[in-house]
N, C-alpha and C positions, 0 to 999 in steps of 0.2 A: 521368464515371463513371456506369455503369447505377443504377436506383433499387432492384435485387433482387440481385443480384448482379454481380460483375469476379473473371477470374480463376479462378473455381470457389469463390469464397467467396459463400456465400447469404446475404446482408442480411438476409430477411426470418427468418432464423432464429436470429438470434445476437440477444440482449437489447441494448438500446440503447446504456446504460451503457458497454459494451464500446467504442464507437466514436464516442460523444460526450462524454461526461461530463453531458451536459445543461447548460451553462456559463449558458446563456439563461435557465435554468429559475433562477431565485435563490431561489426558495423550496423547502424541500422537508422532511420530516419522515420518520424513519425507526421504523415500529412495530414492535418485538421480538416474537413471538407465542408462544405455545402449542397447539396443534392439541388443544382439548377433544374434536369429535367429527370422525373419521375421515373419516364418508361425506357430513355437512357441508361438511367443505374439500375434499374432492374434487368437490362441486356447485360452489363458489365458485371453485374454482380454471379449471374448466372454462371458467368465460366469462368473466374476469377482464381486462382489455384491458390486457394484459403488452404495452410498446412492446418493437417490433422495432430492426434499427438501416439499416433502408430509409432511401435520402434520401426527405424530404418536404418539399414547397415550397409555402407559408410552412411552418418546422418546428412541430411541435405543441406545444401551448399546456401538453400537460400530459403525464404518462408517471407509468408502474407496472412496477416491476421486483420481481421474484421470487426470491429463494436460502432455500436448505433446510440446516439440520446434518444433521449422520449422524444424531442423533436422531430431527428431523424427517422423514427420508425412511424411517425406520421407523414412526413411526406412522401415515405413509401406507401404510403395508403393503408396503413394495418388502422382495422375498426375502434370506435373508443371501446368496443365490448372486448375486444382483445386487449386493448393497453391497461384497463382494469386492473387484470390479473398482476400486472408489475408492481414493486412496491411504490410507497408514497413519497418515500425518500427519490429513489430515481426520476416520478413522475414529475415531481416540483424541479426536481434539479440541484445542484450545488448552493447557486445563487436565488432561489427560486423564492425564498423567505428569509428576509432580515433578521428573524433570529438566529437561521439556520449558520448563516455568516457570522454573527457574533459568536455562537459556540462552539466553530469551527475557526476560529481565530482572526478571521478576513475582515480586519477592520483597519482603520490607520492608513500606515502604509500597504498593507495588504488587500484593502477594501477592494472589491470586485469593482469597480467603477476608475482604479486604476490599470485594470489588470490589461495585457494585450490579446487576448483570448478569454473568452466563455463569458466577457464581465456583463455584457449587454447581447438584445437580440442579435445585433446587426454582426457580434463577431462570434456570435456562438455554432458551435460545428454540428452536423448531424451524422457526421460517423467519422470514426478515425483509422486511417487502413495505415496500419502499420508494418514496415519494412525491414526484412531481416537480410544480413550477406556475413559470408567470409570476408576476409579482407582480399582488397581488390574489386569486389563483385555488386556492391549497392549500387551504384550509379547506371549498371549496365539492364542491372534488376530492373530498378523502379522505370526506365525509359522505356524499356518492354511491355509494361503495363498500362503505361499512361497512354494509349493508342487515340486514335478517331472517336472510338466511342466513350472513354475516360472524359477527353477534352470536351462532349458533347453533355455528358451528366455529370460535370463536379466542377465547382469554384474553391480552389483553394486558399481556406482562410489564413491559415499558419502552415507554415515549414517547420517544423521542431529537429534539428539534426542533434548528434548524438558524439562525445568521444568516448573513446577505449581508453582511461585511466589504469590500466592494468591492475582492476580489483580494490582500487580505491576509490573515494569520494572527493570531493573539492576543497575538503578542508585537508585532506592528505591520510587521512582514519583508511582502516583496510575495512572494508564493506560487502556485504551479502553475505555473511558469516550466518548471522540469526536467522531461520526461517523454518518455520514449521514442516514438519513430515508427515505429506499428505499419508490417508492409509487406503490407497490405492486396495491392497487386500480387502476391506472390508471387515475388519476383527478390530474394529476399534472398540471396546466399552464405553458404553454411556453414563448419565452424571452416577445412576445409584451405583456402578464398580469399578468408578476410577476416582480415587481418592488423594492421590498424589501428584503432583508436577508430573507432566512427561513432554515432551517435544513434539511425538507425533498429535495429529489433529482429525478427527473426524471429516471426510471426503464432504458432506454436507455442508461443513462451514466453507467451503471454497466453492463446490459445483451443487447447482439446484438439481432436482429429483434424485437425492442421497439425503441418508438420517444427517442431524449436524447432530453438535455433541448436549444436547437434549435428547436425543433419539428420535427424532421431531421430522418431517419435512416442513420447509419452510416456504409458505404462497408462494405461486406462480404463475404464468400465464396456461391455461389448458383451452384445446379446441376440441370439436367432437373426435372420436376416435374415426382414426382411416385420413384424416385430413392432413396430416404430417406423412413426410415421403416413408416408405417402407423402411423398418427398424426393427433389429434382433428380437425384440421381444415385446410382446404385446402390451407391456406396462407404460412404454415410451411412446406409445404411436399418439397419443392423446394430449402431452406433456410437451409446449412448446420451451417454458424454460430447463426441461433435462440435458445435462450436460455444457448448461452453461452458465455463467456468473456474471454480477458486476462486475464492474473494472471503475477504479476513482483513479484518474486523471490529474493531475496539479504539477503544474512546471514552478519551480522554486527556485527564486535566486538566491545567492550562497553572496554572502561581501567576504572571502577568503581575506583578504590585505585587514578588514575590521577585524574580523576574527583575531589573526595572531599577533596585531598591531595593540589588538584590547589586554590580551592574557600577558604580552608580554611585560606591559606597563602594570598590569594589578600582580607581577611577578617581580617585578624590580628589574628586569632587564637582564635576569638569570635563566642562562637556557636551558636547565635542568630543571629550576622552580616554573617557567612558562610552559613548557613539557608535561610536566607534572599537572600542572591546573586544568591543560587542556583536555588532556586523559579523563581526571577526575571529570570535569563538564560533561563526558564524551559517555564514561564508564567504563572504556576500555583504551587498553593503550594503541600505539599509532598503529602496531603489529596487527593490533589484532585480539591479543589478549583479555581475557576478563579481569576485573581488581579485583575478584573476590577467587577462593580457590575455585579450581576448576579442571575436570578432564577434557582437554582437548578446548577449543573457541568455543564450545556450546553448551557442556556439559555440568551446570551449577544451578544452584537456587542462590538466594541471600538468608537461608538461615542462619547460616555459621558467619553475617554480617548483620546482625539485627540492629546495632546501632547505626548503620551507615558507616562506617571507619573506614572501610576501604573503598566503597563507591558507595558515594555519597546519597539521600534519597533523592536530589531533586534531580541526579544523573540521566541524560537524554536515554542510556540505555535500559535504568532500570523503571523510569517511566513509562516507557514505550513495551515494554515488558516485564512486568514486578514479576511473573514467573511463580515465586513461593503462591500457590495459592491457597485457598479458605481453609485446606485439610492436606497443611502443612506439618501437624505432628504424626506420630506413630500412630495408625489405628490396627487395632488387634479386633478383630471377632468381629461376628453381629451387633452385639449390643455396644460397641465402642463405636461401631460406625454410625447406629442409629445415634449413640451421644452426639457425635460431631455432625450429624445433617441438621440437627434442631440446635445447633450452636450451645448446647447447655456443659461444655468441657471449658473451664477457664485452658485459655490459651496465654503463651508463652509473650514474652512484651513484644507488640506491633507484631503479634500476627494474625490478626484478623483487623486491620485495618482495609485490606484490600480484597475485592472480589474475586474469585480465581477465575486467574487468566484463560483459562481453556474455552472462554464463551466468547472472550475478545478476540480474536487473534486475527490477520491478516496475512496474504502470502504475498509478498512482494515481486514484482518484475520490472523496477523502473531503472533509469540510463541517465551517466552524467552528460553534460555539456559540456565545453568551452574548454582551453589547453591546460592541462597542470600547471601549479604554482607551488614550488617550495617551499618551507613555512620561511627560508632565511632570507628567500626572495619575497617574498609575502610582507617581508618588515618592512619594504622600503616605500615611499612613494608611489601612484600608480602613475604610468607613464600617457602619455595621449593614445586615447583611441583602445583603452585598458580593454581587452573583451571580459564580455560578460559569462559566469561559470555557475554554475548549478545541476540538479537535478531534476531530471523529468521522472517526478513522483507516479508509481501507477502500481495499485492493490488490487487485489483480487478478494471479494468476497461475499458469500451468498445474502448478509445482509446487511445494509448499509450504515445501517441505524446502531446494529446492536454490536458493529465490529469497526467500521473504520470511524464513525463518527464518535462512538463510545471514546473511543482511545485518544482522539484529537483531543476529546473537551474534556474527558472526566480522569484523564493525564496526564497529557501533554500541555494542553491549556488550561489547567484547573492552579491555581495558586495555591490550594490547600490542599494538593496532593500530600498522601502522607502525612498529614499532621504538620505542611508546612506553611508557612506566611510569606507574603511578598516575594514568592518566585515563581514562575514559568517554565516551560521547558526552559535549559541553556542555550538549545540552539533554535528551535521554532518558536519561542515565545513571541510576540508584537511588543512586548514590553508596556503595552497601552495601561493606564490606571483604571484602580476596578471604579466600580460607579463610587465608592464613600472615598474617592482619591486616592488612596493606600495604592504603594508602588506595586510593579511586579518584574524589577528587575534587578534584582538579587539574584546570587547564588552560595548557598549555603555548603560548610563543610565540619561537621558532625568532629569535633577534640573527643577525645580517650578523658579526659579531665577539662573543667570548665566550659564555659559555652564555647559553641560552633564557630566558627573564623566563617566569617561574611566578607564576599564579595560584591560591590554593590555599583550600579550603574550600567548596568550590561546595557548594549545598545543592543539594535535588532538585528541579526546575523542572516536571516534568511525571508524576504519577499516573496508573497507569492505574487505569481505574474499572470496565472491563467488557471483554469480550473473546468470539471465537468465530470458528471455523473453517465458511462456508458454502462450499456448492456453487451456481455462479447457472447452470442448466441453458439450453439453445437452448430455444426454442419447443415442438420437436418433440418433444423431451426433457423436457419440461412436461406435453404430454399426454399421454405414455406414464406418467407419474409419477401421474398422476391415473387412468389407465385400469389399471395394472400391482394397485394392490392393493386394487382393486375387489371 
């Protein structure tokens, strides 16, 4: 693979994030900002050593990545005839309408009016410069950056710091396993000849000026052509959002000690049955493993589980990815594939309850918080001054509406996911009653024979604390941001 670009995709334009995750970098710290003076962050922004997602051999020791809110890209000065072009989702914001909140779960205890970030004007950020090191090297990083002129354009609203769980998450589950394969190549097929599950995803559903998997581009901001700095190809000079994506933001707190303190008790105090339950909630075991068969952590659908038997439906993993999608059975020929676009093929039981995933999907790059906790440690009381552990939730995707918000509400937070009643995600549910009272915190587990063994009472396992809709611009599209409201 080139070190600039393959395919017509410019490496050195596209933020790194997008194509590494930085996995090497285990340190890293995320600073919320305020843009106090204008023409300040547009001097700092101008020389700022933003990584690209160029290979580099050996990879670099450290990275700086950049996203703006709508907010912040007005007090950079960019025009409202410029902001137009961004979506409606981004423009309003996370918080920006009360229903947006309610189908996005944030109510209760998660309500934005609790939250310690994005919940209100006064603490909402207008760009988050996010910081990457080896170990040893974050603190030397970020000091280098924060100079005269940093101190001069930016009030820092939130610190978000970050730990190295060595590939797990806070309940102890092995994490970053699932995640789509961008198709960097460009040979992805689109909906009329991909007809089955696959893992890889359309470069469109992640970075703007690419087909997504409609074959589609999807709105974006455009200026006149010649206005954007010089770029490989004449197609890009015009296109302020190519090469770059939203990013949705949300810092989640985790009650690790409720979590195993809950299962252990709806377990009987059997470390093998509490194991078991948490797995089943989870959909994979603590490893890593899927419950359903599988080649390798990634490699399965839920056909060969159609009842739920071995992970369950209302499962956090197969919510967040039902995976089997619409044209789930064998299709042979033209005219079998025309049968199943117009849904006229009886399908096999529960398999077309669900939309196929390939329009939902999300690429993940978020960092836990706070120190590990054993789940045998996790039984006990918490001690004074307990810290607090979570996830710094952060997606990537070129639309907000129809990919990360899709999947929160129509879900993750949907109660009759799958044909089911009275339950929630397991782990991001708010537990809150729907409007006719009717609970939603259950968790069901699908018997070989007789009804499902219900567990009932779950409390809420994860808070959200903060929240916000960023735009992480290409490179190009960085200096135009700095130079546009000069």
């Amino acid at each position: 693979m080139a070190s600039a670009s393959v395919s017509g995709v410019d490496f050195a334009d596209i933020q790194g994030i997008v194509r590494f995750g930085y996995k090497h970098m285990t340190e890293a710290c995320f600073l919320l900002l305020e843009i106090k003076d204008a023409a300040a962050a547009r001097v700092w922004l101008s020389s700022a050593p933003v990584s690209s997602a160029r290979d580099q051999k050996p990879p670099p020791p450290t990275a700086l990545q950049i996203a703006f809110t709508a907010p912040g890209l007005r007090a950079m000065g960019l025009s409202e005839a410029l902001m137009a072009g961004f979506s409606s989702e981004f423009l309003s914001g996370m918080t920006g309408e009360e229903s947006r909140s309610r189908r996005l779960g944030d109510v209760g205890a998660s309500a934005p009016a609790g939250w310690r970030w994005g919940g209100n004007p006064q603490q909402a950020p207008h760009l988050a410069a996010m910081f990457y090191a080896e170990p040893g090297r974050l603190a030397g990083w970020m000091s280098t950056l924060q100079d005269r002129i940093w101190e001069s354009a930016f009030r820092v609203i939130e610190t978000l710091e970050t730990s190295d769980l060595h590939g797990r998450e806070p309940f102890g589950f092995a994490d970053g396993i699932s995640e789509p394969e961008l198709d960097w190549g460009l040979r992805r097929p689109f909906v009329a000849d991909q007809l089955t599950y696959t893992n890889q995803l359309a470069l469109g559903e992640c970075l703007l000026g690419f087909r997504n998997e409609y074959g589609k581009y999807t709105d974006r901001p455009l200026v006149a052509a010649g206005d954007l700095p010089s770029a490989e190809d004449d197609s890009s000079k015009c296109d302020v959002g190519r090469n770059g994506t939203y990013l949705v933001f949300r810092h989640l707190q985790q009650d690790v000690r409720g979590f195993w303190q809950f299962v252990d008790r709806a377990a009987g105090g059997a470390a093998s049955e509490r194991d078991k339950l948490a797995e089943s909630m989870i959909g994979r075991t603590l490893d890593g493993d899927p419950l359903v068969a599988a080649t390798g952590k990634n490699g399965f659908t839920y056909e060969a589980d159609a009842q739920g038997l071995r992970c369950p439906f209302g499962a956090h993993l197969r919510r967040a990815n039902p995976r089997t999608a619409d044209f789930s059975t064998a299709v042979n020929g033209t005219l079998d594939k025309l049968i199943h676009q117009l849904a006229l093929k009886p399908r096999k039981f529960r398999d077309d309850l669900i939309a196929s995933t390939r329009f939902h999907r999300i690429v993940r790059r978020g960092r836990e918080y706070g120190p590990a906790l054993a789940r045998e440690d996790a039984l006990q009381p918490a001690p004074p001054g307990d810290p607090e552990r979570g996830l710094h939730f952060i997606c990537l995707n070129g639309n907000i509406s129809r990919q990360f918000e899709f999947v929160q509400n129509a879900w993750l937070m949907n109660s009759k996911f799958n044909g089911m009643t009275g339950e929630s995600d397991p782990l991001l549910g708010n537990r809150e009653p729907l409007i006719d009272g009717s609970g939603t915190d259950a968790f069901c587990l699908p018997q070989a024979a007789g009804l499902s063994s219900r567990v009932s009472g779950l409390p809420q396992f994860i808070t959200v604390r903060g929240g916000a809709y960023f735009f992480l611009p290409g490179l190009r599209a960085l200096r135009y941001f700095v130079r546009a409201g000069a």
